[in-house]
MDAnalysis code that builds the backbone (N, CA, C; Angstrom):
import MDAnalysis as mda
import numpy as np

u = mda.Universe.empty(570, n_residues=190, atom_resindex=np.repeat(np.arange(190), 3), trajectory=True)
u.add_TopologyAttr("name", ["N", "CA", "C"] * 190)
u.add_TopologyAttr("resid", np.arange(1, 191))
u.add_TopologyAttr("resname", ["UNK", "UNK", "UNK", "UNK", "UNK", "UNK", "UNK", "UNK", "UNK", "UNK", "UNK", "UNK", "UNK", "UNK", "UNK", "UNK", "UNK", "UNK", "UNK", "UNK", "UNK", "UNK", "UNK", "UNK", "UNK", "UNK", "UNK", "UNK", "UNK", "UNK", "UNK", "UNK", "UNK", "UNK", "UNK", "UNK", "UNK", "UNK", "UNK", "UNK", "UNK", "UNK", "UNK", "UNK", "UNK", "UNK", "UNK", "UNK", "UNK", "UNK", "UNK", "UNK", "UNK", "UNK", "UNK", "UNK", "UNK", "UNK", "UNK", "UNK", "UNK", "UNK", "UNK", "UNK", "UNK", "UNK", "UNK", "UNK", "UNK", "UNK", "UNK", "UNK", "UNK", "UNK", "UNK", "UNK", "UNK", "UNK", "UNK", "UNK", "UNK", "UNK", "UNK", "UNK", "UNK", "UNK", "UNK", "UNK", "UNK", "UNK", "UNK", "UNK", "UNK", "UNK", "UNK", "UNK", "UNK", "UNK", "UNK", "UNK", "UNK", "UNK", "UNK", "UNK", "UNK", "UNK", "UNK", "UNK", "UNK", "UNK", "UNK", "UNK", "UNK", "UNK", "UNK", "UNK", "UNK", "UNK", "UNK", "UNK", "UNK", "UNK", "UNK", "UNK", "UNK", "UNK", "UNK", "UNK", "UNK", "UNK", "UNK", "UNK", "UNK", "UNK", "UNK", "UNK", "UNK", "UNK", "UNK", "UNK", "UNK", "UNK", "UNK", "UNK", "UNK", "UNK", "UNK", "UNK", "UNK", "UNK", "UNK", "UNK", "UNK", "UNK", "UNK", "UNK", "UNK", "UNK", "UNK", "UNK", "UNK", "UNK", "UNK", "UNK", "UNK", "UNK", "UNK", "UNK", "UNK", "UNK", "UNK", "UNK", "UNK", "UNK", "UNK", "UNK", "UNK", "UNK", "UNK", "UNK", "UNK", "UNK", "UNK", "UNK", "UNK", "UNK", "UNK", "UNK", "UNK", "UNK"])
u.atoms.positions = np.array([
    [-22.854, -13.521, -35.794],
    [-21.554, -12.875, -35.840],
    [-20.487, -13.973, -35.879],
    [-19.767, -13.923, -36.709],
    [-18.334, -15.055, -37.089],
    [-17.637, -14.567, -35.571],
    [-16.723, -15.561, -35.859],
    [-15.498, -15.288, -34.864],
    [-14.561, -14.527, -34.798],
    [-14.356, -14.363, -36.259],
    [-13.540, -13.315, -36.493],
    [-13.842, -12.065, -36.328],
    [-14.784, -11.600, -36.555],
    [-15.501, -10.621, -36.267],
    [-14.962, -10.093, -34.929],
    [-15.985, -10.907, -33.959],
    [-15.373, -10.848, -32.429],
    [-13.887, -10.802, -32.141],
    [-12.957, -11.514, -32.908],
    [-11.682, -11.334, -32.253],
    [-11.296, -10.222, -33.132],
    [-11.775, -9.611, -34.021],
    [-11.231, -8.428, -34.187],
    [-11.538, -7.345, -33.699],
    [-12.834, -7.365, -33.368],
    [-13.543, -6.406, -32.393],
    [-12.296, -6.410, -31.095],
    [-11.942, -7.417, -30.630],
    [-11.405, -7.707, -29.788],
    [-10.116, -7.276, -29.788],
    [-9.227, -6.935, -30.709],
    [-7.883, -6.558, -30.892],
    [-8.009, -5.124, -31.213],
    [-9.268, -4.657, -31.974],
    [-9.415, -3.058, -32.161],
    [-9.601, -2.576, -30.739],
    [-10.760, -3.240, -29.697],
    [-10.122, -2.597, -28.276],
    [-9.176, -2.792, -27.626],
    [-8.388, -4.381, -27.537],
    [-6.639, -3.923, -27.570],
    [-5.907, -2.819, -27.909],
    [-5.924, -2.401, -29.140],
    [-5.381, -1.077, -29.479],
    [-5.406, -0.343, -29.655],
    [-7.212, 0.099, -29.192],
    [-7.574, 1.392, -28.656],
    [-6.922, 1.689, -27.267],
    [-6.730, 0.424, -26.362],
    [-6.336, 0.657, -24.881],
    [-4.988, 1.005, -24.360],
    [-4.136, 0.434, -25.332],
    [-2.655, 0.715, -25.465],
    [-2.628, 1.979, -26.049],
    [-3.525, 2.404, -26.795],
    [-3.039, 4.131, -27.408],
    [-2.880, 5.145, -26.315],
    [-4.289, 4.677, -25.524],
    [-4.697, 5.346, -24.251],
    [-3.906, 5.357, -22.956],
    [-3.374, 3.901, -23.182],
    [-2.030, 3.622, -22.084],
    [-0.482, 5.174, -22.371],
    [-0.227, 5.031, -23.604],
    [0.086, 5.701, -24.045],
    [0.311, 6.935, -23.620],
    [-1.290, 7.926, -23.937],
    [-1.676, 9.064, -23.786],
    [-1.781, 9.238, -22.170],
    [-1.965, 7.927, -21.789],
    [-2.123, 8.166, -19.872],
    [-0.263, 8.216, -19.484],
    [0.473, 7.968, -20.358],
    [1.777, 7.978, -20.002],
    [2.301, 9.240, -20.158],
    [2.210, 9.381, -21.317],
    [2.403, 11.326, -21.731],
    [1.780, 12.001, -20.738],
    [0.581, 12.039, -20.173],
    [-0.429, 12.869, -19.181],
    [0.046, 12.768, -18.454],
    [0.797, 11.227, -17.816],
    [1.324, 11.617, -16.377],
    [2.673, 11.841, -15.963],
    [3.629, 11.920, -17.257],
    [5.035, 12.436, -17.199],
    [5.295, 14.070, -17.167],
    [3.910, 14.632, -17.779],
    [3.597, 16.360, -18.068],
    [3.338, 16.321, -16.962],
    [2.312, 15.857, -16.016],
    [1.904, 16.469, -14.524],
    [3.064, 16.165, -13.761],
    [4.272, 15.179, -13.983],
    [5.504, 15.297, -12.855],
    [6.126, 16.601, -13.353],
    [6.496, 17.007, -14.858],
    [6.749, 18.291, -14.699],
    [6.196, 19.460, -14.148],
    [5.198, 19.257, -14.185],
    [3.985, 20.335, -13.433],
    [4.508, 20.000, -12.062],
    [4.461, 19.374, -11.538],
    [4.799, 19.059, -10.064],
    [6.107, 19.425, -9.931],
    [7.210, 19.492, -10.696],
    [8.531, 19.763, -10.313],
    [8.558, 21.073, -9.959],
    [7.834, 21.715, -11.185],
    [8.019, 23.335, -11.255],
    [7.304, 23.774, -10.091],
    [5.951, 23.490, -9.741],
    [5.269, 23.492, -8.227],
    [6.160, 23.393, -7.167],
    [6.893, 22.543, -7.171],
    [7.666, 21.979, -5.651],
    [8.760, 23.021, -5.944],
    [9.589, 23.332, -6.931],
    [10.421, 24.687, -6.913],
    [10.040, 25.799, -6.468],
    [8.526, 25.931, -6.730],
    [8.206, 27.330, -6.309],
    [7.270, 27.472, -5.571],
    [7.506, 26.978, -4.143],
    [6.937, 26.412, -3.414],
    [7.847, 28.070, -2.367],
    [8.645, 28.069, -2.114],
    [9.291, 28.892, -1.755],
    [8.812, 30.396, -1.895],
    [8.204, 30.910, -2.906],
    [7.533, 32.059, -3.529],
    [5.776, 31.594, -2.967],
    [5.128, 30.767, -3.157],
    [4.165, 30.413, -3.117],
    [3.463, 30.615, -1.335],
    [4.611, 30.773, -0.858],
    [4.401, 30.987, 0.430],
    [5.149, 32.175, 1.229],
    [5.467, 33.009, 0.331],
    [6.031, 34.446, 0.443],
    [4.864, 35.073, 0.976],
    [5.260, 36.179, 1.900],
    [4.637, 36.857, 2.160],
    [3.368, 37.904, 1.248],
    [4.311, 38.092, 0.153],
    [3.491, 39.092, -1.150],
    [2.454, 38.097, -1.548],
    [2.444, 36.543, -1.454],
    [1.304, 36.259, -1.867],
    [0.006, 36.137, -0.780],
    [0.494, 35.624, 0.221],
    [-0.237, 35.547, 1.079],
    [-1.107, 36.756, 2.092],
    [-0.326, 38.155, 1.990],
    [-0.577, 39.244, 2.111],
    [-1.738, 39.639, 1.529],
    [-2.117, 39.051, -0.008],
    [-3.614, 39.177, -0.739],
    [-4.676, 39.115, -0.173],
    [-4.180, 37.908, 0.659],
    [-5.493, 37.279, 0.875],
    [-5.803, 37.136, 2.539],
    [-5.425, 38.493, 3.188],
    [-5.512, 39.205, 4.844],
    [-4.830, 37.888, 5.510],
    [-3.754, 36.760, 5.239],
    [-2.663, 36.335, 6.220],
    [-2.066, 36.914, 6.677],
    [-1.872, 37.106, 7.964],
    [-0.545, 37.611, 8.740],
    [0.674, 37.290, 8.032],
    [1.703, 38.044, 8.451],
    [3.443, 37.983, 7.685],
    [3.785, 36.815, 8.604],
    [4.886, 35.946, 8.183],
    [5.144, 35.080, 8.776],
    [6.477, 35.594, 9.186],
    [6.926, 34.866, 10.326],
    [8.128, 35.249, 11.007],
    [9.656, 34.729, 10.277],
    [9.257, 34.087, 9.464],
    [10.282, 33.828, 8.844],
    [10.370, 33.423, 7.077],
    [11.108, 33.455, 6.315],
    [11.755, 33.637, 4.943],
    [11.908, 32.424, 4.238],
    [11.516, 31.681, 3.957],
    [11.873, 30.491, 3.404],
    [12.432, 30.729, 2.071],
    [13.632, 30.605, 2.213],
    [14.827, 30.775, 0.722],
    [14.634, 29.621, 0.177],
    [15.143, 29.950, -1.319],
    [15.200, 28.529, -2.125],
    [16.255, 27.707, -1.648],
    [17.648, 28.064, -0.961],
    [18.353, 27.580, -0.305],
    [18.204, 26.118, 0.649],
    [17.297, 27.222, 1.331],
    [16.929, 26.372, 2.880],
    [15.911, 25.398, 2.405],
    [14.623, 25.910, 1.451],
    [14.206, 25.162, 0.498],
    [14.299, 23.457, 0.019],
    [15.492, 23.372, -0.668],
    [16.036, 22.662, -0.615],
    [17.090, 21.464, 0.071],
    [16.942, 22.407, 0.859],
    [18.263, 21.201, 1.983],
    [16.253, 20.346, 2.766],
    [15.330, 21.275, 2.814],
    [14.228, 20.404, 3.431],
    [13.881, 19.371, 2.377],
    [13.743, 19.719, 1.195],
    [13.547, 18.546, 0.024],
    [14.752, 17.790, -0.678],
    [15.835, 17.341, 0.224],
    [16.951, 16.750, -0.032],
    [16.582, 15.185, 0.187],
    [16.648, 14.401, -0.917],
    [16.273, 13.518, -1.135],
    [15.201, 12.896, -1.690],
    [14.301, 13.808, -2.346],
    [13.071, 13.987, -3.230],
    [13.102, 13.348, -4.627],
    [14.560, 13.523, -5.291],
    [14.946, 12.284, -6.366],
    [14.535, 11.112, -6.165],
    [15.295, 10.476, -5.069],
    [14.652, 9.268, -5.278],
    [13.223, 8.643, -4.747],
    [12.697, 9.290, -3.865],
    [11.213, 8.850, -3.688],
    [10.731, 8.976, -5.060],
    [10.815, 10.276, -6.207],
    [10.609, 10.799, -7.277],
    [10.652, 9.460, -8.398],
    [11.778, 8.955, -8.364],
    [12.244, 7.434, -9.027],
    [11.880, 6.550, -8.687],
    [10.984, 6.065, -7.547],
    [10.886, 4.776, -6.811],
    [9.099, 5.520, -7.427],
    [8.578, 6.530, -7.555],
    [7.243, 6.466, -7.730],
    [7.176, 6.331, -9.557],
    [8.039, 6.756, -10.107],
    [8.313, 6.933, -11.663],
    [8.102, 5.389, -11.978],
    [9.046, 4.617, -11.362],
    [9.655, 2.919, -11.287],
    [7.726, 2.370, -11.242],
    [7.065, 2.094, -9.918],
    [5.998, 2.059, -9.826],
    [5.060, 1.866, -10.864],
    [5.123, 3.716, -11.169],
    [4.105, 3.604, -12.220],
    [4.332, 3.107, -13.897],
    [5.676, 3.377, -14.265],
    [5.920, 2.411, -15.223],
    [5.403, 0.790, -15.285],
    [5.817, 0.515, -14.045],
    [5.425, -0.847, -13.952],
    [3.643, -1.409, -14.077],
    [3.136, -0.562, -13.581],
    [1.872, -0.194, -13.757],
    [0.730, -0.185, -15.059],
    [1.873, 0.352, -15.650],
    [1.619, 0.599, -16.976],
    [2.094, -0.454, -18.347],
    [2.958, -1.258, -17.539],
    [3.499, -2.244, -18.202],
    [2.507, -3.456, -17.749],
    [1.363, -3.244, -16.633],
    [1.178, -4.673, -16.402],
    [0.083, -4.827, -17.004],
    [-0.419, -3.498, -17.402],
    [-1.821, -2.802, -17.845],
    [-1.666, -2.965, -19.424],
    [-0.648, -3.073, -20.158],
    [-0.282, -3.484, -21.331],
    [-0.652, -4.914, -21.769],
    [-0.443, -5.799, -20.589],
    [0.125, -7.172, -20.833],
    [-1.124, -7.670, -20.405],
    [-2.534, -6.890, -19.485],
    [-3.734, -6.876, -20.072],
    [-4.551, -6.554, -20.960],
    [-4.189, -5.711, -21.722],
    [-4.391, -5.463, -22.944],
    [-3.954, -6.533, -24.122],
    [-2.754, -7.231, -24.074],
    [-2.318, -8.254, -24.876],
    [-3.364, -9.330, -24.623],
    [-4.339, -9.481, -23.644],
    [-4.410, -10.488, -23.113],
    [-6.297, -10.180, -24.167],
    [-6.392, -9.020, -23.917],
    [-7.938, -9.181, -24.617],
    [-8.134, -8.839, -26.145],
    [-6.796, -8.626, -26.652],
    [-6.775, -8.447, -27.875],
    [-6.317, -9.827, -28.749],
    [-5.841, -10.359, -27.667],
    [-6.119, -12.659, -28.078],
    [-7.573, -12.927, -27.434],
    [-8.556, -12.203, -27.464],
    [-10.020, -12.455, -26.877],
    [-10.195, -13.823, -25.966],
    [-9.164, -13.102, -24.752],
    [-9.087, -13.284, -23.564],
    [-9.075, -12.432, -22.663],
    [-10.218, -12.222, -22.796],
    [-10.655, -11.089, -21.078],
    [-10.912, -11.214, -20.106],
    [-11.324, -12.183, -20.728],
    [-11.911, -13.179, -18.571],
    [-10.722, -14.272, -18.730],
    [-9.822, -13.821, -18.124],
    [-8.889, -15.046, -17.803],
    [-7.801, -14.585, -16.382],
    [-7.144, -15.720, -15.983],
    [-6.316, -15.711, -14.464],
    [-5.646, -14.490, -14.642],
    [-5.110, -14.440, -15.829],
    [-3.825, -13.683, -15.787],
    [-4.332, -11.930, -15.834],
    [-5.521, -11.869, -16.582],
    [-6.073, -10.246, -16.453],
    [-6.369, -10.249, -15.017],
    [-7.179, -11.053, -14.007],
    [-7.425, -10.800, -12.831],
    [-5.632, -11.233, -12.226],
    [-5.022, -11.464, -12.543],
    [-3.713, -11.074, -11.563],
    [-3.128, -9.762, -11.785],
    [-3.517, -9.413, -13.031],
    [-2.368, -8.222, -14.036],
    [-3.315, -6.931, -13.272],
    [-4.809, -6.980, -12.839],
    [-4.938, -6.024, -12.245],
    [-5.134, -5.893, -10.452],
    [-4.768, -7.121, -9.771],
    [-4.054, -7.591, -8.595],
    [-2.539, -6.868, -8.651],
    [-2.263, -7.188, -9.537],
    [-0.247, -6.243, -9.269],
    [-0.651, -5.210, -9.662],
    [-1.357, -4.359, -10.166],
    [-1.664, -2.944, -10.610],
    [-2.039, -2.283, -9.046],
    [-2.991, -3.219, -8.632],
    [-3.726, -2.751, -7.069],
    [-2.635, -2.565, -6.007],
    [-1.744, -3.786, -6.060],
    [-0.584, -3.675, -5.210],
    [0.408, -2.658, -5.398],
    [0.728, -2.488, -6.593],
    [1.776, -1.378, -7.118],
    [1.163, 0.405, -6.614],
    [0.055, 0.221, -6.731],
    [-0.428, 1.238, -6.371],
    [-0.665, 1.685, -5.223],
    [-0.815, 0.523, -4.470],
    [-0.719, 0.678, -2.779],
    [0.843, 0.866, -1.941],
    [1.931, 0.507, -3.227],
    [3.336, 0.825, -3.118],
    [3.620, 2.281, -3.042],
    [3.190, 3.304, -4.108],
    [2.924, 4.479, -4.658],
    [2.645, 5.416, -2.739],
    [1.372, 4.686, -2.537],
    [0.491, 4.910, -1.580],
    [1.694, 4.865, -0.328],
    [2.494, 4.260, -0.120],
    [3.253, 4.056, 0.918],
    [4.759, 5.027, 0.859],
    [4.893, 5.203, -0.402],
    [6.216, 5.955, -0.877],
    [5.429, 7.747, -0.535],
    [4.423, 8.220, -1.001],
    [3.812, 9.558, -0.529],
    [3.731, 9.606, 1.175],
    [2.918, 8.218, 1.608],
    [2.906, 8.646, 3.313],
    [4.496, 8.731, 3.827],
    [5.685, 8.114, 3.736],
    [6.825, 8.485, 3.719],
    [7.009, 9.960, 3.445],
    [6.809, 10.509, 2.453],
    [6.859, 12.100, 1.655],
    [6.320, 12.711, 2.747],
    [4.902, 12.480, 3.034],
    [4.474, 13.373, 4.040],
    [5.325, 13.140, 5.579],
    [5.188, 12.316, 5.978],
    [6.057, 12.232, 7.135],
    [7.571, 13.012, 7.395],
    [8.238, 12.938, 6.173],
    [9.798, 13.397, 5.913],
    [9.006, 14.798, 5.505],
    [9.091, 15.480, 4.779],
    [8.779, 16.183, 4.242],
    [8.109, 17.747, 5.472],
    [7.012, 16.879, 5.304],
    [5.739, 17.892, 6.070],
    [6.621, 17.885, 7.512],
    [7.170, 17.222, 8.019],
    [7.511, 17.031, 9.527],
    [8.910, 18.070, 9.154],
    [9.672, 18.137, 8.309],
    [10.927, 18.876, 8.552],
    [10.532, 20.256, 8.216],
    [9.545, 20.493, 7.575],
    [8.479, 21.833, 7.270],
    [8.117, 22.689, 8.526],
    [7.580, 21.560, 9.409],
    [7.195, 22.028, 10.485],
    [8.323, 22.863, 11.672],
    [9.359, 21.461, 12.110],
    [10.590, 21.042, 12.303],
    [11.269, 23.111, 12.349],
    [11.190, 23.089, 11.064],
    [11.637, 24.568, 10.384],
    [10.690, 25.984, 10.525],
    [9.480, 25.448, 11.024],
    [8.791, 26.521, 11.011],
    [8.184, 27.167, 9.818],
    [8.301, 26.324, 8.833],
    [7.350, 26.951, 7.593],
    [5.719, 25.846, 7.597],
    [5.341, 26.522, 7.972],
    [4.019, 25.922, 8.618],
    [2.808, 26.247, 7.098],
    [3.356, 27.241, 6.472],
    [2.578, 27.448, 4.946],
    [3.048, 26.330, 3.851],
    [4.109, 25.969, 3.918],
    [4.652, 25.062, 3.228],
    [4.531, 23.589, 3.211],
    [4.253, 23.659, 4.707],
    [3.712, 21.981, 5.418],
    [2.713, 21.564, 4.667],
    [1.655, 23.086, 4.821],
    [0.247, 22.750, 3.920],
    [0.170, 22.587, 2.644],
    [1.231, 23.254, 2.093],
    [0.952, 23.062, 0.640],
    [1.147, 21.408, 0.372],
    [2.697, 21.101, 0.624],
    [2.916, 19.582, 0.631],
    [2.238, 18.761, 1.451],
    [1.493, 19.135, 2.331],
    [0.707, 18.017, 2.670],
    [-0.465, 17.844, 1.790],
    [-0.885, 18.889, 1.393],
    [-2.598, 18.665, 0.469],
    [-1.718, 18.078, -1.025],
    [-0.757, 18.497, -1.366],
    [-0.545, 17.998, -2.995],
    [-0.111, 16.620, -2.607],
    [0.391, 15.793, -1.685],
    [0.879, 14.549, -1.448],
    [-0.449, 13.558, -0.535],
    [-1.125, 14.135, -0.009],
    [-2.616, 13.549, 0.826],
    [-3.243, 13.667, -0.955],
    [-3.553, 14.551, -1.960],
    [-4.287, 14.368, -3.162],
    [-3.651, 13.460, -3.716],
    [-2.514, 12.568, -3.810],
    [-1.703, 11.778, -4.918],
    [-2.238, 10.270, -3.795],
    [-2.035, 10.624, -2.436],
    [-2.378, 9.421, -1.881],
    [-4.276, 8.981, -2.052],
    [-4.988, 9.677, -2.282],
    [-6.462, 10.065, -2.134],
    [-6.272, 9.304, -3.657],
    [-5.791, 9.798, -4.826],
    [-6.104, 9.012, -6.102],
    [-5.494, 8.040, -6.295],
    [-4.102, 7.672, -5.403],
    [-3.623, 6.069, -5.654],
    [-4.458, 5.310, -4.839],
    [-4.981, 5.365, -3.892],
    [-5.934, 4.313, -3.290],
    [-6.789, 4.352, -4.244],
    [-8.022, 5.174, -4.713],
    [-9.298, 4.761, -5.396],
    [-8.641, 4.385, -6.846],
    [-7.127, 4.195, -7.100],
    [-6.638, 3.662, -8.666],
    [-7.407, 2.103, -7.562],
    [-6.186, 1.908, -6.382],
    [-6.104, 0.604, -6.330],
    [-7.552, -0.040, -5.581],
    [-8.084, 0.596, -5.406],
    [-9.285, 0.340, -5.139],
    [-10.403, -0.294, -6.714],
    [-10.315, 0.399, -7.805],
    [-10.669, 0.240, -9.267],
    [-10.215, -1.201, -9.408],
    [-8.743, -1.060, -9.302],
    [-7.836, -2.197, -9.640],
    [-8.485, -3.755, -8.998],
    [-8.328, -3.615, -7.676],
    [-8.669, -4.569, -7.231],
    [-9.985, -5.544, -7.155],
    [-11.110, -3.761, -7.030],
    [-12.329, -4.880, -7.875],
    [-12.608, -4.654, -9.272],
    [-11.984, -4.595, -10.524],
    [-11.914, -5.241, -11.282],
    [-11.170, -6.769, -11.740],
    [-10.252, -6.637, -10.564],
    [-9.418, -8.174, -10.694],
    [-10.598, -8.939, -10.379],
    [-11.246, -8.829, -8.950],
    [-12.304, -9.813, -8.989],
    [-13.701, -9.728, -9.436],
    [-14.261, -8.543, -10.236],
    [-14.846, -8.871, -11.585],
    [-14.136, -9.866, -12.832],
    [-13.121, -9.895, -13.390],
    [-12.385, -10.688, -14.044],
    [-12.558, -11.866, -13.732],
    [-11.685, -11.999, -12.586],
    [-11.598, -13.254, -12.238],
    [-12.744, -14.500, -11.920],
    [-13.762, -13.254, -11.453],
    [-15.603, -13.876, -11.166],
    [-15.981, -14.927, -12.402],
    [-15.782, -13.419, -13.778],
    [-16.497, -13.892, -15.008],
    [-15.550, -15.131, -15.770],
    [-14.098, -15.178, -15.562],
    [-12.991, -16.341, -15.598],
    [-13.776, -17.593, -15.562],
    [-14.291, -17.794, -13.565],
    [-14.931, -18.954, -13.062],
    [-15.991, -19.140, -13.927],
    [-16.812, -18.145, -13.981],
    [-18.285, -18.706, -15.406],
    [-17.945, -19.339, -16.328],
    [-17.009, -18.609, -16.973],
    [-16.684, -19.085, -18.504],
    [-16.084, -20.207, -17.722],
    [-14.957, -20.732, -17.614],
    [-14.652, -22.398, -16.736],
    [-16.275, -22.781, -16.817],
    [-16.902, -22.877, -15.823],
    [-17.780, -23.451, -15.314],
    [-18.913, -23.857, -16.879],
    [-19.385, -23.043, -17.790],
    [-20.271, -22.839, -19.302],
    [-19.236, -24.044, -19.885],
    [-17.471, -23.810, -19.965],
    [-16.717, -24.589, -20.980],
    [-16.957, -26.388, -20.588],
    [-17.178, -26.120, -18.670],
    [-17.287, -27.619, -18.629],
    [-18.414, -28.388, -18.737],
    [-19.837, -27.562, -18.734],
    [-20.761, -27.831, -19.007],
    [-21.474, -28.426, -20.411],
    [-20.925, -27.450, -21.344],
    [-20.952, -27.930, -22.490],
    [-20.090, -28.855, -22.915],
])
């Protein structure tokens, strides 16, 4: 097999991975809308008429979209600081992709690029336990104790998949970085 060969092999999965970066960007800007419309109707979701289905007791109290909202006051910007994140994420995940489509895959900079992916994600991870704390606690605070649960399981599930991202992340940095030292070690040999 020529070289060229290989480094084109090598740039066709470059830009298979960026398409996918892509499509993982679209996928996860549709599920924040999905999540917006969720967290709006979060209020209904814990109405009595639904919960009545399924033999819950009535709850003692009404949670308006009103009141609703004054509990999720300030949800923008955690919302922006996780948006910020994962952009970045996605930008560092790019600039590994640049990196193996110059058929360089085992090199410092892919095992750092998915080191800041691991970290960014453990950022993510820290901005949700905040969410739950604020959030679930003024839920309680208020007495909507159906609502606590909902936001606690949809924000404990976002924290549950940003750890095993940064968990991926991190040992693939030191897979990378492992196979880096080989190749060093083969270049000085020969």
């Amino acid at each position: 097999m020529s070289r060229t060969e290989t480094q084109n092999r090598q740039y066709r999965l470059s830009v298979g991975l960026r398409i996918m970066t892509v499509a993982i960007a679209a996928f996860a800007g549709g599920l924040m809308v999905v999540a917006s419309v969720i967290r709006r109707s979060v209020p209904y979701l814990i109405s009595d008429e639904v919960w009545s289905r399924f033999g819950f007791p009535k709850t003692a109290q009404t949670l308006s979209f009103e009141r609703w909202d004054e509990i999720m006051s300030g949800h923008t910007v955690f919302s922006v600081i996780v948006l910020v994140l994962c952009l970045a994420i996605l930008f560092r995940f790019n600039l590994v992709c640049v990196q193996i489509g110059a058929d360089n895959s085992f090199s410092r900079e892919n095992a750092s690029g998915f080191q800041t992916m691991a970290w960014l994600s453990l950022g993510i991870v820290a901005v949700y336990v905040c969410k739950i704390a604020l959030y679930v606690s003024r839920c309680i605070s208020g007495d909507f104790a159906r609502a606590a649960v909902i936001l606690a399981v949809i924000y404990g599930s976002m924290i549950v998949a940003c750890l095993i991202f940064a968990f991926l992340c991190r040992s693939l940095s030191k897979l990378v970085y492992n196979a880096y030292e080989v190749k060093l070690e083969n270049e000085l040999t020969i």
